[in-house]
C-alpha positions as CSV (number, residue, x, y, z in Angstrom):
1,X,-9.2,-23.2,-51.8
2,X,-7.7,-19.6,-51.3
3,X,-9.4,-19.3,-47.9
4,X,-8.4,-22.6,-46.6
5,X,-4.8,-21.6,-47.4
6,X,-5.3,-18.4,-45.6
7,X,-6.3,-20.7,-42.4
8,X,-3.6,-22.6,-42.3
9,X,-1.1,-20.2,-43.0
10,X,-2.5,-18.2,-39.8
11,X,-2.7,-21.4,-37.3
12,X,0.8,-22.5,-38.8
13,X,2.4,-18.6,-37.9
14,X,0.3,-18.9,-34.5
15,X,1.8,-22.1,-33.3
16,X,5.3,-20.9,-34.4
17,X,5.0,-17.8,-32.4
18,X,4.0,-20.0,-29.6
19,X,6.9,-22.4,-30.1
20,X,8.8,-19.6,-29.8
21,X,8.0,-18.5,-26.9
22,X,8.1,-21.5,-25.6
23,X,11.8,-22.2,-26.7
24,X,12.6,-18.8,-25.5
25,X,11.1,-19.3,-21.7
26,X,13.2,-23.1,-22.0
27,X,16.4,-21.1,-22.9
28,X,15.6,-18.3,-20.0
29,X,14.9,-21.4,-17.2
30,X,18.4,-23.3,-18.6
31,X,20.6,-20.1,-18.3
32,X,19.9,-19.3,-14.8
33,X,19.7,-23.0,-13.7
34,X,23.4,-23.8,-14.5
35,X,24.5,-21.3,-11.5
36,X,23.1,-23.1,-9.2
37,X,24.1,-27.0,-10.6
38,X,27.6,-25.0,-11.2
39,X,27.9,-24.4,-7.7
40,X,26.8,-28.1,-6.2
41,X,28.9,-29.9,-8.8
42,X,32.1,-27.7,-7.8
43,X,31.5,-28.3,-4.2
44,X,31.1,-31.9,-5.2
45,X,34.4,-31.9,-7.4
46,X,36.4,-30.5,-4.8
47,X,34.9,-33.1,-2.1
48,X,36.2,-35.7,-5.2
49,X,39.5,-34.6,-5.2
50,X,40.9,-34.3,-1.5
């Protein structure tokens, strides 16, 4: 029983490194994306207003 703790304590820490990661590269893609929506939804707002 000891060893089949052991294996699922390492695929449990192995998929919550990848998760992670994953979150991490998510977070990475979302802060540089805004910039560029920023920019189209100002030039849209101010098309919107006059």
């Amino acid at each position: 029983m000891g060893k089949a703790d052991d294996e699922r304590a390492r695929r449990l820490a192995e998929a919550l490194r990848q998760n992670l990661r994953r979150r991490k590269a998510q977070a990475r893609g979302a802060a540089e994306a805004p910039a560029h929506v920023r920019a189209a939804e100002d030039a849209k707002d101010s098309d919107d207003t006059e």
